[in-house]
C-alpha positions as CSV (number, residue, x, y, z in Angstrom):
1,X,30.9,7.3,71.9
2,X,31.1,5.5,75.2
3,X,32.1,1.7,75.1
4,X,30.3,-0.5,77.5
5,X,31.9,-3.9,78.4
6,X,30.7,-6.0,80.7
7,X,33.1,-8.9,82.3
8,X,31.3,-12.2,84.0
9,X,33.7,-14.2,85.6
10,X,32.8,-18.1,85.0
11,X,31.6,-20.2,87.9
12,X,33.5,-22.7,90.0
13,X,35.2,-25.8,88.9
14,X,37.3,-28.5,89.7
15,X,40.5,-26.7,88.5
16,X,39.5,-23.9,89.9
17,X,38.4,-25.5,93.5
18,X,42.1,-27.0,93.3
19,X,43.8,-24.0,92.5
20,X,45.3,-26.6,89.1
21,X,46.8,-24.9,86.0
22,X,44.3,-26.4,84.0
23,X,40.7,-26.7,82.4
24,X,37.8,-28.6,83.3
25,X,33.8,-28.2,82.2
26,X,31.2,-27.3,85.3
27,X,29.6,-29.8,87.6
28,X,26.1,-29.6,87.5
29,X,26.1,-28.3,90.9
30,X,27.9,-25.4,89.2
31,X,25.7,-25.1,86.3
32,X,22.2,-25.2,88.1
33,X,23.9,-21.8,90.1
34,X,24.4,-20.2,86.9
35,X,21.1,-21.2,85.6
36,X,19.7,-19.5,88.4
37,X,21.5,-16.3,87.8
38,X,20.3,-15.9,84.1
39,X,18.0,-13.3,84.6
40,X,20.2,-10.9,86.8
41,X,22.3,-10.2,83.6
42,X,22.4,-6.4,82.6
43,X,21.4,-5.5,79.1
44,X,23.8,-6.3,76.2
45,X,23.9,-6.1,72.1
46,X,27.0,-8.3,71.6
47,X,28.3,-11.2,73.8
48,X,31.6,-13.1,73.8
49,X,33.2,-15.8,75.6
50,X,36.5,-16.8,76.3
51,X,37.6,-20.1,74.7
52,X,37.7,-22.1,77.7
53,X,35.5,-24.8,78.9
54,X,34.1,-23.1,82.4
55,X,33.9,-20.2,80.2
56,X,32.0,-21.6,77.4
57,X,30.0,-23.9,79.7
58,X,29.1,-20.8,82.4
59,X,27.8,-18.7,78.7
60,X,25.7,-21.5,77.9
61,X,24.4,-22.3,81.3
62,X,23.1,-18.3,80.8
63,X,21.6,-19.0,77.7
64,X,23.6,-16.7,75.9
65,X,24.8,-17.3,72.4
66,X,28.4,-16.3,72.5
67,X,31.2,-16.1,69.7
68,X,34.3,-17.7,71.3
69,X,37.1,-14.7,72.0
70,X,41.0,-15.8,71.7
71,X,41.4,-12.9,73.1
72,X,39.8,-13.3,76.4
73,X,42.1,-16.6,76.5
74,X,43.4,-17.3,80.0
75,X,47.1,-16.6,81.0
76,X,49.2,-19.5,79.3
77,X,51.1,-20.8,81.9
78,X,52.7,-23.1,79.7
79,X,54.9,-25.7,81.8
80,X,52.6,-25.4,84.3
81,X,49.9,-26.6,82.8
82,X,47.8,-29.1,84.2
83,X,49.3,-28.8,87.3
84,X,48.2,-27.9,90.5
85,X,49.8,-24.7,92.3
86,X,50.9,-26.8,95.2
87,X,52.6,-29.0,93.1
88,X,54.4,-26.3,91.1
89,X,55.5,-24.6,94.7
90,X,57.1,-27.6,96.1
91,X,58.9,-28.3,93.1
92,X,60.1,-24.7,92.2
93,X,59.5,-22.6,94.7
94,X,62.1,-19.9,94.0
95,X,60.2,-19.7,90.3
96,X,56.9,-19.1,91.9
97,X,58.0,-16.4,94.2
98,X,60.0,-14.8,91.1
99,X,56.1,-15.0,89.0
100,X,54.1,-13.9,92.1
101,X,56.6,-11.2,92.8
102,X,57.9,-9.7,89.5
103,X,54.6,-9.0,86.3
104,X,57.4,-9.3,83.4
105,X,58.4,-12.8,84.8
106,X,57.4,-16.2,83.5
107,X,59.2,-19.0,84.8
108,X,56.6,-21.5,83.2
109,X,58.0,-20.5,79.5
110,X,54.2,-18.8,78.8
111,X,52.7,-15.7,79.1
112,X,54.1,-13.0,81.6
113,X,51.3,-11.1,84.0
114,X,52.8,-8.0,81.9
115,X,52.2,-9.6,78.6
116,X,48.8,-10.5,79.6
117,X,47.8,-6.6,80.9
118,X,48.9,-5.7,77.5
119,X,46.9,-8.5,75.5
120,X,43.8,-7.6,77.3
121,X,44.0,-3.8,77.1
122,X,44.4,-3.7,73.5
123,X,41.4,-5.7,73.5
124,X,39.8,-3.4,75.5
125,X,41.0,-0.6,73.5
126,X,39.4,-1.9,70.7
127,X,36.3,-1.5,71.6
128,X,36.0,2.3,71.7
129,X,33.7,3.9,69.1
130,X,31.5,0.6,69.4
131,X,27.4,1.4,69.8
132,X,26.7,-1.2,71.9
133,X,26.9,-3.2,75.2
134,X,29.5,-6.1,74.9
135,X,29.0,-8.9,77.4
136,X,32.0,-11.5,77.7
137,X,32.4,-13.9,80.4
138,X,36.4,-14.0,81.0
139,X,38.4,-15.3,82.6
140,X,39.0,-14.2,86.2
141,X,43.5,-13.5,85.2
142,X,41.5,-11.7,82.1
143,X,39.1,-9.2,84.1
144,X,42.2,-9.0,86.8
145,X,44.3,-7.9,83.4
146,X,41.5,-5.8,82.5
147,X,41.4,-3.4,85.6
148,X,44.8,-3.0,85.8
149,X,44.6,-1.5,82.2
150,X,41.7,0.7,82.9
151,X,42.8,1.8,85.8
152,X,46.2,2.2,85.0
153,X,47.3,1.1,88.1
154,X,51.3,-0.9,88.1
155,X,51.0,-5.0,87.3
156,X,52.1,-5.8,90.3
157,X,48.6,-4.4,91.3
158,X,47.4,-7.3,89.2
159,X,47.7,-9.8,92.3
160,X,45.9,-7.7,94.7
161,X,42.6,-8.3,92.8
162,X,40.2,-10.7,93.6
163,X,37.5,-11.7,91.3
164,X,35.1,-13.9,93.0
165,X,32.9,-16.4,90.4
166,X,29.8,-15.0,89.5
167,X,31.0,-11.5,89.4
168,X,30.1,-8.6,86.8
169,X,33.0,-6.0,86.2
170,X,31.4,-3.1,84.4
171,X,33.7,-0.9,82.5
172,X,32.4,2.4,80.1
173,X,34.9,4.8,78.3
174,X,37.1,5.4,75.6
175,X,40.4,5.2,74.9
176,X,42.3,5.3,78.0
177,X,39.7,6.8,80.3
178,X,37.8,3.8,82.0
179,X,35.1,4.0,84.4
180,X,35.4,0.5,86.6
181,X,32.2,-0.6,88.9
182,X,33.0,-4.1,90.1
183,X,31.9,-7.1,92.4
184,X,28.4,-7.1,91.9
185,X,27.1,-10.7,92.5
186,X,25.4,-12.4,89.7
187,X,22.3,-13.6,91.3
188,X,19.0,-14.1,90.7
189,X,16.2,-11.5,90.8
190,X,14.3,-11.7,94.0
């Protein structure tokens, strides 16, 4: 059997717009764009959403009933949190170099890139043998974690990825042979 899982990265925030180490619901600005993309979603049997507030908020703005994923969490940046990236860099800028520079670093006392590649693909590993199409909005450090996996690319890779908001990653396989298409907009049906 081939799993399919597709990955919806959540729309744009205040935390997000700030580049902040942190969680915030959508504007309705926000909202009304993902409202508008409902109908361009590909078909699906199963769909999950990570546990955060754009997450959960960008799901429900699609009018899909989602079961809240753990696993899908965002990178824990623990000491960090709450905080903007800016704020961190001025402060410690050697320890932001060392986490931008080395996957199996985490000066903020959280969760390594490394830690976070290996999280997510045992996730995605745990899908194989599944019937069905699995739709999970994630977050965009998730779906970056995600392609490193199925790719097997190195997790330094994992910084060279860039997953705009509104975006569909579509990965099929099995167990550690992933097919990746990614970037497609998610807009509405003209």
């Amino acid at each position: 059997m081939v799993a399919r899982i597709t990955l919806v990265s959540p729309a744009v925030n205040a935390a997000l717009r700030q580049v902040r180490f942190d969680d915030a619901p959508l504007d309705e600005s926000a909202a009304r764009r993902v409202r508008a993309s409902a109908g361009a979603l590909p078909p699906h049997d199963g769909v999950l959403t990570a546990p955060s507030e754009r997450c959960r908020g960008t799901a429900e703005a699609l009018a899909l009933d989602a079961a809240v994923a753990p696993e899908l969490r965002d990178l824990d940046v623990r000491r960090w949190r709450g905080r903007s990236l800016d704020e961190v860099a001025q402060e410690a800028p050697e320890a932001v170099a060392l986490w931008l520079a080395d996957p199996a670093a985490a000066p903020h006392d959280g969760e390594s890139v490394q830690d976070l590649v290996g999280r997510v693909g045992g996730w995605l590993e745990s899908w194989p043998g599944y019937d069905g199409r699995i739709l999970a909005v994630a977050e965009p450090a998730v779906i970056r974690a995600a392609l490193v996996h199925a790719l097997g690319v190195p997790a330094q890779t994992f910084w060279r990825l860039d997953v705009a908001p509104l975006t569909v990653t579509e990965l099929s396989g099995r167990s550690e042979r992933w097919n990746v298409r990614c970037g497609r907009p998610l807009a509405a049906p003209e």
